[in-house]
N, C-alpha and C positions, 0 to 999 in steps of 0.2 A: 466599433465596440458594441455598439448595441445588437451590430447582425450576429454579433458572435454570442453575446448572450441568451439572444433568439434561439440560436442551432443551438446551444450548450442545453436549453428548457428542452427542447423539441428530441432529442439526443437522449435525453435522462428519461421521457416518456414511453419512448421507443423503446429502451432498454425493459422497462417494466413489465411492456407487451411480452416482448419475446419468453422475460424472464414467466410470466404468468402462464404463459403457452406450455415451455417448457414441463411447468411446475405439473399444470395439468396432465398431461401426460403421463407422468411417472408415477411410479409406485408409491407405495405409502399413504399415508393422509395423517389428519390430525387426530383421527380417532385412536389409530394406534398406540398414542402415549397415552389414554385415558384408564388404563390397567389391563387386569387379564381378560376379562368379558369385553376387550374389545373388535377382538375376533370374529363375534359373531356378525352376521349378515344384520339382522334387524337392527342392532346398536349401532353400526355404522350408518346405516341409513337412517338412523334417528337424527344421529349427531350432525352427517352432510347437512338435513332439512333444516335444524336449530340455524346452522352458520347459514345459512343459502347457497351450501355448495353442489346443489341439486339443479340449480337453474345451469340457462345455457350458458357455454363460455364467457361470448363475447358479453353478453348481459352482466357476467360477474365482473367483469374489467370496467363494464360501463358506471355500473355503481361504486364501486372504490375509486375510477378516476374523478369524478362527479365534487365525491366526498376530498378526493385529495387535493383537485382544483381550490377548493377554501378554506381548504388550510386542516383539515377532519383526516389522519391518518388514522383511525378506527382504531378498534381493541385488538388486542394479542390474541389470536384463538386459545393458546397455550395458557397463558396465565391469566388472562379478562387485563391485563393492564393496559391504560396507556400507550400503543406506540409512540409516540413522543415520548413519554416519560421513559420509555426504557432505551431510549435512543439516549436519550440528555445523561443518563445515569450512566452509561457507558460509554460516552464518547470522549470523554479525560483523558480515560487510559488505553483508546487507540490513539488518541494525538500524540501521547506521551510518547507509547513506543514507537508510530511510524515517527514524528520528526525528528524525535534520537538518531532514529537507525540514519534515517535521511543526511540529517548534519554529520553523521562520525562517516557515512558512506563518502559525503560529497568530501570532504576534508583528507579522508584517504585517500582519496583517488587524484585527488588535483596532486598532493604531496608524492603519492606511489610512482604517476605522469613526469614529475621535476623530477625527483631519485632516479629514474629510468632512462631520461635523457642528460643525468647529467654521465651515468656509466650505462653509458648506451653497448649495445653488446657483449655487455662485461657478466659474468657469474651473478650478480646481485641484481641485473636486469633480468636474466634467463631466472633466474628463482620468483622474483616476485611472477613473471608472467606463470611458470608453471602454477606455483600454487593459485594462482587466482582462477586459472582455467578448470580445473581440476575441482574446486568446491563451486564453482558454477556449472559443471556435470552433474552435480546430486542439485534433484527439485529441491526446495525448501523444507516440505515435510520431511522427507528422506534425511535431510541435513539436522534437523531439529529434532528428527528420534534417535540420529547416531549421537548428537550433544544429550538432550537425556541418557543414553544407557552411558556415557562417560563421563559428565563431570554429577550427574546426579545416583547413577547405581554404584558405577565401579569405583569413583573417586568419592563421592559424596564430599563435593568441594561446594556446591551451589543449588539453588532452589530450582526445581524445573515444573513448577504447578503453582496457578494462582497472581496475584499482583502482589500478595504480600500474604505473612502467618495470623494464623488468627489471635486476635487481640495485638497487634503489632501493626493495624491499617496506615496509623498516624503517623511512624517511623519511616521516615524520610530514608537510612540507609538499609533498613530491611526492602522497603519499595525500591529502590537503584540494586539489590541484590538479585530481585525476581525480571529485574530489566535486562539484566545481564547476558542470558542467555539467548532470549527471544531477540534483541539487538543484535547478537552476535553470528545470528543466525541468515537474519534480513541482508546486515552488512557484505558476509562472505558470499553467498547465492547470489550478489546482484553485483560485485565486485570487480568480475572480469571485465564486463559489457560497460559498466562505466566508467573503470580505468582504461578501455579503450577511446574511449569517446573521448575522456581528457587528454590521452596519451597523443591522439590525431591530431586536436586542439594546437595544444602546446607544439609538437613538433613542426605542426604548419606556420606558427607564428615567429620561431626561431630564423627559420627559414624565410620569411619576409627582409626585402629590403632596406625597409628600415633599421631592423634588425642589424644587420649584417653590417652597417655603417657605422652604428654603436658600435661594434668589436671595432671597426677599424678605425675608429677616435680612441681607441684604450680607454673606454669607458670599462667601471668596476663589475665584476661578474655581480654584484648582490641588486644593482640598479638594474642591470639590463634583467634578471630574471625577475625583478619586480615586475617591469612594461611589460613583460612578456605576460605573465601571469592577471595582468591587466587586461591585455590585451585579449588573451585566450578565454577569458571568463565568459563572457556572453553566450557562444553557442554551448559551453559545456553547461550553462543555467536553463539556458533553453531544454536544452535534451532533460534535463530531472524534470522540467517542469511538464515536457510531453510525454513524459514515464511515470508522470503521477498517480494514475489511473491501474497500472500494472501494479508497479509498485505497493499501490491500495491492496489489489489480490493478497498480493506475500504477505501482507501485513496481514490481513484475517489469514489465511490459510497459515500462519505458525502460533497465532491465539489461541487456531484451536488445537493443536499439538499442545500448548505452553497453558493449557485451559486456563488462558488468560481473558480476564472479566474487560473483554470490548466489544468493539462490535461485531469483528471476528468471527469469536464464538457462539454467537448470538445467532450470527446470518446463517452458520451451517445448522445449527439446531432447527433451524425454523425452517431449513431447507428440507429437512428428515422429515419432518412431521406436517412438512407444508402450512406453516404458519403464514400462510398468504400477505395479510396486511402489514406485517413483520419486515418481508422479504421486503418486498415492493417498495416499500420504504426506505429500506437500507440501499437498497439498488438503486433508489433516483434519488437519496441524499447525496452516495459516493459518486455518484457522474460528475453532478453540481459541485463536489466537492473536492473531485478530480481537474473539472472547468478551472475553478477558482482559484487552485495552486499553479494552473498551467498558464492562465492570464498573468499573476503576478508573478512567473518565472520572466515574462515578457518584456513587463515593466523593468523590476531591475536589470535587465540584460540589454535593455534599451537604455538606458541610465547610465552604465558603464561605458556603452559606446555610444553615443549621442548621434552619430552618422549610418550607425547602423539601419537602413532599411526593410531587409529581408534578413529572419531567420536560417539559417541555411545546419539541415541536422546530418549530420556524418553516420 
C-alpha cells in the first residue's frame, strides 16, 4: 500500500514534467490574453520577465516544484488568484458531474450485461449492442456538440451552457437540468467499452460450475442471478476504477463544450494561455485523484470477494 502510494506521488510529478515540457514548446503564452497591445514583441517580453518565464526551462520546473513540495501551488498568471482557491471553488461541480455520470454509467451497464444474457442473441441484444457501439464512434466532444445543436438549438428542451441560470445557483432542479446533458454525454461515449467489460464478467460467471449446479437444484432464476451478479462485481469495479483517470479526460473535455464551471474548463483555458501553475496543478491533483478512486475500487472489490487475490482486467 505504501509502495503504491509512492509510484501514485512519483507518477503525478512525472506527469507535470512532461505536461510543462509540452506546454513550453507550444504556441501561445500568457500574454496573449492581456488585450490588443499584446502582440507586440516588447509587451510580451515584459510580461515573460514579470512571470520568470525568461529563465531556462528546467530552472522554471525547479522553482514551481520546490514551491509545490510545501504545499505553495502559486498564483494564477491569468487572474493573480490562488491556485488552490480556484481549484477548491471548482471542484464540487466536477465531482458532481464525473460521479453522476460514473454511477448512471456503472449501473447501466451491469443491468444492459443481465438484459443481454438474459435474451442473448435475440433483437433486444443486437439493438442494445448496436446503439452502444455506435455513440462510442463519436469522441465525446463530437457527441456533446451534436446534443447542443439538438436538444438545445433545434428542440430547445434543455440547458446546454453553465451549471445553472443566473440568479437560480441555489436551485437544486435548475442545477440537475444543466447536469443533464453533460451526464448524458459521459454516460453514452464510454458505454460500449464498459457494457463490454460487465457483459464478459457476467457471462464468464454464469458459466462457472457452481453456477451451473444451481440450475440443476432448480434453484429460482432471481437467486441465481443475484450470486451471479455478486459474484461478477469485483473485476467489473476493478476495471471503472482503472479507467478513472480516462474517465477524468471526458469528464473535462465535455465541461468545456458544456462551458461548465469545473475544472474542465479551467484546465483547457489555462492550457491556451499557458497558465502554467494552474496546469500543473490540475494535472498532479487529477493523477492523485485518479490513484485514489482506483485504490478504493480495490478495496470494495476485495470486499466482495474476500478470496479474491489478483485483479485480473478483461
Amino acid at each position: 500500500m505504501l509502495k503504491r502510494f509512492i509510484f501514485s506521488i512519483f507518477i503525478a510529478f512525472f506527469s507535470t514534467f512532461l505536461c510543462f515540457v509540452l506546454l513550453h514548446f507550444s504556441k501561445g503564452g500568457v500574454a496573449y490574453a492581456s488585450g490588443v497591445n499584446s502582440q507586440s514583441k516588447e509587451f510580451i517580453q515584459r510580461i515573460e520577465q514579470n512571470l520568470g518565464l525568461d529563465k531556462p526551462l528546467l530552472e522554471q520546473y525547479k522553482l514551481w516544484l520546490f514551491k509545490a513540495v510545501k504545499g505553495d501551488l502559486g498564483l494564477s498568471f491569468l487572474s493573480g488568484e490562488s491556485v488552490a482557491k480556484l481549484i477548491k471553488e471548482r471542484l464540487f461541480n466536477t465531482l458532481i458531474l464525473g460521479l453522476s455520470a460514473l454511477m448512471l454509467l456503472f449501473l447501466l451497464s451491469v443491468f444492459l450485461a443481465l438484459l443481454g444474457h438474459y435474451y442473448k442473441e435475440s433483437f433486444i441484444d443486437k439493438i442494445i449492442t448496436f446503439l452502444a457501439f455506435n455513440f462510442f464512434a463519436l469522441p465525446p466532444f463530437a457527441l456533446a456538440l451534436f446534443f447542443v445543436l439538438l436538444f438545445g438549438i433545434f428542440w430547445q428542451v434543455l440547458p446546454v451552457m453553465g451549471t445553472s441560470d443566473i440568479g437560480f445557483e441555489e436551485d437544486i432542479l435548475n442545477r440537475f437540468k444543466h447536469l443533464i446533458l453533460p451526464v448524458l454525454v459521459l454516460v453514452l461515449s464510454h458505454l460500449a467499452l464498459f457494457l463490454r467489460i460487465a457483459r464478459t464478467s457476467i457471462n464468464e460467471s454464469f458459466s462457472q460450475i457452481f453456477i451451473q449446479n444451481l440450475y440443476a437444484r432448480a434453484l429460482r432464476d432471481k437467486d441465481i442471478y443475484f450470486l451471479v451478479l455478486k459474484y461478477s462485481l469485483s473485476p467489473i469495479i476493478a476495471y471503472f476504477g482503472g479507467a478513472a483517470l480516462s474517465f477524468m479526460m471526458g469528464t473535462y473535455v465535455v465541461e468545456s463544450v458544456f462551458v461548465y464551471e469545473g475544472l474542465g474548463s479551467l484546465l483547457f483555458k489555462s492550457i491556451i494561455f499557458k497558465d502554467y501553475p494552474v496546469v500543473l496543478a490540475l494535472i498532479f491533483f487529477s493523477v492523485l485523484l485518479a490513484a485514489f478512486f482506483t485504490f478504493l475500487s480495490d478495496i470494495l472489490a476485495r470486499v466482495l470477494n474476500p478470496r479474491l487475490r489478483r485483479l485480473d482486467f478483461v
